[in-house]
N, C-alpha and C positions, 0 to 999 in steps of 0.2 A: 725840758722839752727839746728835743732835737732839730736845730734849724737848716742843718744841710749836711749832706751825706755825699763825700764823695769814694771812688772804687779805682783804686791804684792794681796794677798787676803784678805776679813776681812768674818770672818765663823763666825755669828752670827746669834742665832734662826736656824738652818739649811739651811739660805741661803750665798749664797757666793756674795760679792761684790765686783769689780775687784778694785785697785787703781795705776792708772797709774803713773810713774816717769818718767819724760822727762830731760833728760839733754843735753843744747846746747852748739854749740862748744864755747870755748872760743874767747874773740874778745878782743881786743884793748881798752879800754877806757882812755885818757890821758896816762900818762907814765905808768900804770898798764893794767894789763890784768883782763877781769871778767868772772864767767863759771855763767849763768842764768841755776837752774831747777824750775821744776813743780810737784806738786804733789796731784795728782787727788784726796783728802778727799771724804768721803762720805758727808759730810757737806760742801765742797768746795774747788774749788783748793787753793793750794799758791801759792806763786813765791816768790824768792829768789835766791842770789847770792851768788860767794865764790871771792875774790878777789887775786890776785898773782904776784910775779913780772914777771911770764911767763904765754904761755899756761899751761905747763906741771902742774905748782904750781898750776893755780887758778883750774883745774878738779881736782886735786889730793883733793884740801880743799872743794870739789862742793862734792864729794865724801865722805868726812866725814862728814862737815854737812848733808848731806843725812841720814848717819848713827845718828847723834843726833835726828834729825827729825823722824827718826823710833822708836828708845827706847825712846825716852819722848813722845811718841804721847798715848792719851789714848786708842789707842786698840793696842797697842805692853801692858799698865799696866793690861787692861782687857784680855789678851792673845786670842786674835781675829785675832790677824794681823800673814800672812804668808807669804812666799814667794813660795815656793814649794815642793811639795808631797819626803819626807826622809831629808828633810832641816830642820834642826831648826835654826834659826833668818834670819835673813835680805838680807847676803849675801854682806853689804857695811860696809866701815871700822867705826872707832870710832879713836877719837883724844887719844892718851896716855892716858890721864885722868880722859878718862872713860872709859876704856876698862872693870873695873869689873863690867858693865853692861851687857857683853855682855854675850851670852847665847847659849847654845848648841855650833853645825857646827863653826857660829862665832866664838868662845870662841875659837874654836882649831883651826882656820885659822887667825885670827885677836888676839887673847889675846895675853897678858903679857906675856915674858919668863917669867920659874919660880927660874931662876938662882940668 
């Protein structure tokens, strides 16, 4: 079942192409729990998982790898990819270890203390 759906843009040549993110609820698999997304490429979707030993865990890691999948993708490096009009980046978080990737908005809701 799909629990939220968000629609990132890629503005390239002057046209805008939607790219949808589906993430479904988590579910049970053996003694773990897994959170299934999607993510609508202009080239094609993916699918992938985040694994946890709860629900709470495996959406909170469905969620960050969300985040790696947006800044390694090649139109977050060709600066194509959006989320929305006064937003700069993505809007999903980034694991500890990459956070000095993140960019703009990100940067100041998601980065690193600087303490």
């Amino acid at each position: 079942m799909i629990i939220a759906v968000r629609t990132l843009n890629i503005n390239s040549a002057g046209k805008v192409t939607p790219v949808d993110v589906r993430i479904f609820m988590p579910e049970a698999d053996d003694h773990v729990f897994i959170c299934r997304y999607e993510i609508d490429w202009p080239d094609g979707t993916i699918a992938s998982r985040a694994q946890g030993n709860d629900m709470v865990e495996a959406l909170h890691l469905a969620l960050h790898k969300l985040g790696s999948e947006m800044y390694m993708s090649r139109y977050h490096h060709e600066g194509t990819l959006s989320w929305r009009p006064g937003w700069v980046g993505y809007n999903f978080p980034l694991p500890k270890n990459g956070r000095d990737l993140l960019i703009g908005d990100d940067q100041r809701f998601f980065g690193l203390d600087e303490k």
